[in-house]
N, C-alpha and C positions, 0 to 999 in steps of 0.2 A: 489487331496485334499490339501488347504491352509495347511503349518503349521509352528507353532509360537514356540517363547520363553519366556519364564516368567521370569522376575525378581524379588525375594521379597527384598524390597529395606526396612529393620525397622531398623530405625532413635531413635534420642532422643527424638523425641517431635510426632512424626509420624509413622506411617506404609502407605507403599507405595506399588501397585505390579504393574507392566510394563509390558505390553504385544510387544513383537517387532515380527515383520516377517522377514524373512530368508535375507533381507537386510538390518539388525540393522535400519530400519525405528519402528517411536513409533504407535501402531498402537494405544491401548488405553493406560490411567494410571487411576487408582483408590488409592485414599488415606484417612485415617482416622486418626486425631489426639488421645492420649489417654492421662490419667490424669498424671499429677507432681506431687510428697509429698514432703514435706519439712516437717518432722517432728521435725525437730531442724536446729538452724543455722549450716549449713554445710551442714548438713545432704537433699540427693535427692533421692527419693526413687521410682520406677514405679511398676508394677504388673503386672507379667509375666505371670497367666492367663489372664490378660487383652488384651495384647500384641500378644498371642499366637490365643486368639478368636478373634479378629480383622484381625490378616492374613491371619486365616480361612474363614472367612465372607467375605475378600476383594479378595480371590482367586476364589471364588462362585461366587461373584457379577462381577468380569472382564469376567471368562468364561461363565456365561447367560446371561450379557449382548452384547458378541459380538456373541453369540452362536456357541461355541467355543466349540471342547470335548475333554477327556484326550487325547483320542486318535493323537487328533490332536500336542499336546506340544514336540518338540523335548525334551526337559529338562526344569528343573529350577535350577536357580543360584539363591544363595542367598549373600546379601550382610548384614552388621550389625554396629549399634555402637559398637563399641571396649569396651573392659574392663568392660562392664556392669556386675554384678555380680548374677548368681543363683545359688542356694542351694537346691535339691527337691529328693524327697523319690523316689526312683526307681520302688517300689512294685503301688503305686497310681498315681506318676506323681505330687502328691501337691507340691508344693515350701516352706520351711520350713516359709519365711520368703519376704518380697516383694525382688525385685531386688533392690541392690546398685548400682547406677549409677557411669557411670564413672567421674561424674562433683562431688564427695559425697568427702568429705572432714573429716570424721568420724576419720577415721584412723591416724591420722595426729603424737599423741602419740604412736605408733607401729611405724611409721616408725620414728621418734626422735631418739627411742631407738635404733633401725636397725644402724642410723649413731651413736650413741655413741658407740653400738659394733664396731664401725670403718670396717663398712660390705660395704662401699659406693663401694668402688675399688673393693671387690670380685663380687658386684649385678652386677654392669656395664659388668666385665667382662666375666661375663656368659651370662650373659642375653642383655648386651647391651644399659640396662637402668638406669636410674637414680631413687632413692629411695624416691617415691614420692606417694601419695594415691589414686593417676589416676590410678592404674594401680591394675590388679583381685590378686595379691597377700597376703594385707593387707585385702582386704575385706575379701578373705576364713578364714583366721588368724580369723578375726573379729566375724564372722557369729559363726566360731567354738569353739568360746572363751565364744559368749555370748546368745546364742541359746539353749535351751534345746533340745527342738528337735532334731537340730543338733547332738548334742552331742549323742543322744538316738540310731539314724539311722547310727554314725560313727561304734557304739561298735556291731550293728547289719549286717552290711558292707549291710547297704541301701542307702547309700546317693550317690547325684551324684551331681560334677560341671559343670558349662559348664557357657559359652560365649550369647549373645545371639542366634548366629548361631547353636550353638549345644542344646538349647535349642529348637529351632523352627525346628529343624530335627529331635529333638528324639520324638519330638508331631507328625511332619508329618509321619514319617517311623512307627507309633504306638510302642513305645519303643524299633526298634528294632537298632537303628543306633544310639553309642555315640560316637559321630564325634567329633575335628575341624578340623580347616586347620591352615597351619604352619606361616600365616599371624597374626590369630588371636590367636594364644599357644604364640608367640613372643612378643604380648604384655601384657601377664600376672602376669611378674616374675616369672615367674618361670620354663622357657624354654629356654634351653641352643641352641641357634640359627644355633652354628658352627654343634655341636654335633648330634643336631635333635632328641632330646630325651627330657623329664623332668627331670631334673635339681635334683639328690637326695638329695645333700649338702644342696642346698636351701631349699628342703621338709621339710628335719632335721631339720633346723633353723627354721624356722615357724611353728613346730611340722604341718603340714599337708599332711596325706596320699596321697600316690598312685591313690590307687584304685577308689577313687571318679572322677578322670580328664579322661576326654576324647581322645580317640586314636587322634592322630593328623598325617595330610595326606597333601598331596599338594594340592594345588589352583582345577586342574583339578582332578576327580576321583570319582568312582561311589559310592557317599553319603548314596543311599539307593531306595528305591521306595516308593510312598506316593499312595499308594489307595483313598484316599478320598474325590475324586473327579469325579467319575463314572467310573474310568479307572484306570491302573497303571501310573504312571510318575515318571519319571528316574529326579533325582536331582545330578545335575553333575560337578556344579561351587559353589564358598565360598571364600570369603575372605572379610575381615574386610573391614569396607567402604572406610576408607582415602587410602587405599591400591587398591581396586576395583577402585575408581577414576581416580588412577594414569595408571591403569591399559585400563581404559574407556580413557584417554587419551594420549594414546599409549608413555607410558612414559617409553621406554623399553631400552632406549639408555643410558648408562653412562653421567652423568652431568645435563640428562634433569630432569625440574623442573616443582612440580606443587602448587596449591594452592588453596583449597576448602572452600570456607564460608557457614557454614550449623550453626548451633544450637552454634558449637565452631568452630578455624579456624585452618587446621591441614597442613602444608606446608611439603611438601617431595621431596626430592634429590636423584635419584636414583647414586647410590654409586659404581655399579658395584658388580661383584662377590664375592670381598674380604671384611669380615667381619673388620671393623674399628671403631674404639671408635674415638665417639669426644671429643675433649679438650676445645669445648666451649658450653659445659650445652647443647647439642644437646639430641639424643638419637638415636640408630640403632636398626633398625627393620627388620623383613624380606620384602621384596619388594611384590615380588610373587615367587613360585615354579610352574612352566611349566613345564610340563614332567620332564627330568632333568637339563635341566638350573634353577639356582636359582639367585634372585639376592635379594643385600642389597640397605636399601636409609636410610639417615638420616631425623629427622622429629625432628620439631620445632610444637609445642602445645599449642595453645592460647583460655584459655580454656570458654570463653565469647566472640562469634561475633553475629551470629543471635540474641542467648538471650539475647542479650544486647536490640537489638532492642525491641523485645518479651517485656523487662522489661519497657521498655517503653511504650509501649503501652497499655500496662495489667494492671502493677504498679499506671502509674505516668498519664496513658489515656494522653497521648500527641495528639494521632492520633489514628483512627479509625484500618486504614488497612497499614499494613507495608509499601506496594507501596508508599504510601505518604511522605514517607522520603525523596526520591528526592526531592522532590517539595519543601521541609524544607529543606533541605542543599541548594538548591538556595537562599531560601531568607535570611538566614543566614548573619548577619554581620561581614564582615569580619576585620571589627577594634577591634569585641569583642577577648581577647586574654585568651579562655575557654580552659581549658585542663581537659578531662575526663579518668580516670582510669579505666575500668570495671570492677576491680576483684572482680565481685560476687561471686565466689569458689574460691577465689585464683589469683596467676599470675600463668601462668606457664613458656614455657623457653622464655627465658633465665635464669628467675628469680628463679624458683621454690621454691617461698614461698604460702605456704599452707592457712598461717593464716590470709595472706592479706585480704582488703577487698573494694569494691570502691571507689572511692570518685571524687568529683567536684572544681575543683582549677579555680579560678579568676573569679567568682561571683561578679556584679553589679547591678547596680539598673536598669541599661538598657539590660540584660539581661532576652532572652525570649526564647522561645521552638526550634527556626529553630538554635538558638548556640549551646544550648544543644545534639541537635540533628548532625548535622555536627562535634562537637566534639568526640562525642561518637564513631561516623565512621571513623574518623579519628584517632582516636586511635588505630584501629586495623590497619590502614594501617603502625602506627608507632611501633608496637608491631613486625607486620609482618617485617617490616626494622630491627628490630631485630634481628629476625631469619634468615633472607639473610642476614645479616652480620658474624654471627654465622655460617652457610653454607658456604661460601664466604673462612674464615678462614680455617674452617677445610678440604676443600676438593682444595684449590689453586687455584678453577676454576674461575673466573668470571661469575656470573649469567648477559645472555644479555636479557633474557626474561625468565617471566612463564606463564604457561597457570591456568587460574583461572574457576574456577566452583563451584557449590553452589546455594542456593535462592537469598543470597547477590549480587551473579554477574548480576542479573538482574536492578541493580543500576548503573546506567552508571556514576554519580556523585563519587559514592564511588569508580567506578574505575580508572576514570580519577583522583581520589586522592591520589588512590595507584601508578599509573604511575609514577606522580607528587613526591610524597613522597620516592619510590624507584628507582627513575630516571632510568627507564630501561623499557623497552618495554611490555604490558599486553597483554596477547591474552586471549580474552574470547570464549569460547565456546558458540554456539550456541544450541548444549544440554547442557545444565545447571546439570544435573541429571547425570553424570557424572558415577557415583557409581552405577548406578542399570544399566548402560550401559556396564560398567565391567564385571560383575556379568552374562551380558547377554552375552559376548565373551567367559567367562569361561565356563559356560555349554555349548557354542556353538564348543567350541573345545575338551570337552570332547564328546560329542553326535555324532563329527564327520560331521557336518554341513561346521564348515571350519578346515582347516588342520592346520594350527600354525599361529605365532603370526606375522607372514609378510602378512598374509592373512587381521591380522587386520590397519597395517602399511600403508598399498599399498593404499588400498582407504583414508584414513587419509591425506595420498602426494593430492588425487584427487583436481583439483580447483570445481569442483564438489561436494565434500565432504559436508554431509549433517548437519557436528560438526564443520566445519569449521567457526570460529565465528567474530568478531569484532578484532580490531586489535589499543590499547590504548598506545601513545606517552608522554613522558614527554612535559608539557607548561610551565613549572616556573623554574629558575632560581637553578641551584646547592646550589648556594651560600644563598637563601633564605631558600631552605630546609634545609642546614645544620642550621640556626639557630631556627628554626623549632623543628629540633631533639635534639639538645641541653640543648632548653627548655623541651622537655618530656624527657627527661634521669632526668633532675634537679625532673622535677615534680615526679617520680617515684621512686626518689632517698629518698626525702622527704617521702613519702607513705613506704616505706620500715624501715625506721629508726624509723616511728611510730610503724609500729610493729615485731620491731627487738627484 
C-alpha cells in the first residue's frame, strides 16, 4: 500500500496542503486563497474560522481526490505564518476577535512606550528581538487591553493563545493538543530562546498570563492525532514557515543562507548553535530543534514583497495575473531613474520603522506601468542588499551565495536583479514551495520514514536532486550597482525623515 505525507502549508494570503510520497516527490497540491481586513490604516486583520475551514475542506479535497485514506498518511507537518495572532475561548473554540496579522501595525503606541521604558536591551536579550509590532507580543497586550471578551475568559481562566500553528492543531486534535514548536514561541516575545521556557519578566511587563500560551516542543514530536478524516493521523512536524523553508532547503550548516519571497521577504543565516545578538537591527530566532541539536540564524524582515506585487494588481489593475510582471520589467525603460519604496506596513530591518509608508520618487511624464513595475521589484532586491550587508557584519562571514524560494522566484527577471543588485551568486530552487517541503521532512522524521537530517542533505548533494534549481550570476558592473544603492539609501533616507 502507497503511502504519503501531508503538508499544511497556511500562508498570509492562502492555505495550501501538499501531498508528497516517501520520495519528497509532490504528488498533488490544493490551495485556496481567504479574505484581507484592513479595518484601519495599519490595521490587517484574517478569520481564523475561515482559515481553520479552508484546511479542513483542502485536506478532504487532496485525500478524495487522489483517493487517498488516513490510513494511508505517514504524518502531517504543519507549517505557518509566524506571529499571526489568536485569542479563542477554550470551552467553544470561538476566537474572541478576528486574527491580527503579523503585517498589523496596530500596536505601534505599546511598543513606543516598551522603548521609552528603555526595555529595548532587556527584549533583545531574552528573547533575541527587536521591539517591533511584527511580532505576537503587543498584539496579546492589545486583544487584552481592548477585548471584553477577552478580559471576561482571562478572569474565568478560558482563554487560550496560540500561533497559527497551534491554532489549526487544537482544531485538528479536537481541543485536545495546545501545542507550538520552539521556532514559532521564538518569534513571539515572549520566549526566552536560551532558557527554552516563557519568559516571566516579560509576562510581568506586558501584564499577560501564563496560563493562556501554548506548551512549546521542538520541530519533530508527536503533536497529537486528528480523527477527522476517516482514520487516526499522527501530526508530527511544525515550524513557522521562513524557518520550514530553511529547513526545506537543507540549510543546516553554519553560514548557509536563504531567501524566500512569499506575501513578505524573510532572509535567514543559520548562525550556528550559539545564541548571538546582532549589532545591526537583525533579529535571532530559533533555526529549528531536531531531536537535540538545536540551532540559531539571524533573519532580516522585509515586510512588502509578493504584496507589493498583489497591490499592484488589485489596487492600481496594472496587470491581470502576477506572471505578467516579467514581461513588464522587460519592457521597462531603463533611462527612467524610478525608485519605489513599498512600505505598506511599514519598513522593517534594517530600518524598523513602523509608521513609514510607501511612496514613488522620480515621476515623469514619460513614465508608465513596466517602470513602475521593475521598480517596485527592484526595491526588494535593494532592501534585501540590506540585510546581507547587515548579515555580512555581524556574523564576519562573506555571503557567496543564497538560495532563494517563494512565488517571487518564479520571476527570473527579478532574480537576475537580485544577482545583479547583490553581486553574489543566486540559486533558485526548482521547488519553489520550499516551507511546506519542510514541514514535510519534519514529520517525515518524526514518523520514522527517514532517520535524520543527513537523510535529507545526501539526496540534496544528488546531480539528480529534484530541488536542484537554476543557478543566477552577476551581469552588471560593481561599480554601477554601487551607484544604484546609494541612490536607494538617499531615496529612503528621505522617506524616513518624513516620518521621523
Amino acid at each position: 500500500m502507497k503511502k504519503f505525507i501531508l503538508s499544511i502549508d497556511q500562508g498570509t494570503t492562502s492555505s495550501r496542503i501538499v501531498m508528497y510520497n516517501n520520495s519528497f516527490n509532490v504528488i498533488d497540491s490544493v490551495q485556496k486563497e481567504f479574505k484581507q481586513f484592513f479595518p484601519k490604516n495599519g490595521w490587517v486583520e484574517h478569520n481564523p474560522v475561515e482559515i481553520w475551514n479552508d484546511v479542513k475542506l483542502l485536506i478532504q479535497k487532496i485525500l478524495k481526490k487522489n483517493k487517498v485514506k488516513a490510513s494511508q498518511i505517514y504524518s502531517i507537518g504543519i507549517t505557518n505564518q509566524r506571529e499571526t495572532t489568536v485569542l479563542w475561548d477554550k470551552r467553544t473554540g470561538n476566537p474572541v476577535c478576528n486574527a491580527i496579522v503579523w503585517q498589523d501595525r496596530r500596536t505601534t503606541d505599546i511598543c513606543r512606550y516598551l522603548k521609552e521604558k528603555k526595555l529595548d536591551r532587556k527584549i533583545q536579550n531574552i528573547t533575541g528581538l527587536i521591539i517591533d509590532p511584527y511580532f505576537s507580543a503587543t498584539k496579546i497586550k492589545w486583544i487584552l487591553d481592548n477585548n471584553s471578551e477577552a478580559k471576561k475568559l482571562v478572569k474565568e481562566n478560558n482563554l487560550l493563545f496560540g500561533t497559527i500553528d497551534s491554532w489549526l492543531l487544537w482544531n485538528l486534535t479536537e481541543k485536545e493538543s495546545h501545542i507550538t514548536d520552539i521556532t514559532n514561541a521564538s518569534r513571539t516575545m515572549l520566549y526566552d530562546s536560551r532558557k527554552e521556557e516563557w519568559s516571566t519578566e516579560l509576562l510581568k511587563i506586558l501584564d499577560i498570563p501564563k496560563n493562556i500560551l501554548p506548551k512549546v516542543v521542538s520541530n519533530t514530536y508527536d503533536f497529537g492525532v486528528t480523527d477527522l478524516f476517516g482514520g487516526p493521523i499522527h501530526i508530527g512536524g511544525m515550524a513557522g514557515d521562513q524557518q520550514a523553508s530553511a529547513i526545506g532547503q537543507a540549510c543546516f550548516k553554519k553560514g548557509q543562507t536563504k531567501s524566500t519571497y512569499g506575501t513578505g521577504c524573510f532572509i535567514l543565516m543559520n548562525i550556528g548553535k550559539k545564541f548571538q545578538l546582532s549589532k545591526n537591527k537583525l533579529v535571532t530566532s530559533v533555526a529549528y530543534k531536531i531531536g537535540n541539536q538545536k540551532m540559531y540564524c539571524y533573519e532580516g524582515s522585509i515586510f512588502v514583497a509578493g504584496s507589493a506585487v498583489q497591490w499592484l494588481r488589485d489596487k492600481l489593475f496594472f496587470f491581470k495575473d502576477s506572471k505578467e510582471t516579467e514581461l513588464l520589467y522587460s519592457k521597462a525603460n531603463k533611462n527612467e531613474n524610478i525608485m519605489v519604496v513599498p512600505a505598506l506596513t511599514g519598513l522593517g530591518a534594517p530600518y524598523w520603522q513602523p509608521d513609514a509608508r510607501g511612496a514613488v520618487f522620480g515621476l515623469t511624464r514619460d513614465t508608465s506601468i513596466p517602470e513602475i513595475v521593475k521598480a517596485t521589484l527592484d526595491s526588494l532586491c535593494y532592501q534585501t542588499f540590506d540585510i546581507i550587508e547587515s548579515m555580512r557584519k555581524d556574523s564576519g562571514t562573506k555571503i557567496s551565495e543564497i538560495t532563494v524560494d517563494g512565488g517571487m522566484a518564479d520571476n527570473n527577471k527579478f532574480i537576475q536583479s537580485l544577482s545583479d543588485i547583490l553581486q553574489i551568486k543566486i540559486v533558485k530552487s526548482s521547488n519553489i514551495e520550499a516551507s511546506a517541503l519542510g514541514a514535510a521532512y519534519l514529520a517525515a522524521l518524526s514518523s520514522g520514514l527517514i532517520k535524520n537530517i543527513d537523510s535529507i542533505i545526501k539526496p540534496l548533494k544528488s546531480k539528480n536532486a529534484s530541488n536542484v534549481g537554476n543557478f543566477y550570476y552577476p551581469k552588471i558592473k560593481k561599480s554601477l550597482i554601487n551607484k544604484q544603492i546609494l541612490k536607494w539609501r538617499k531615496t529612503v533616507s528621505v522617506l524616513l525623515k518624513y516620518y521621523d
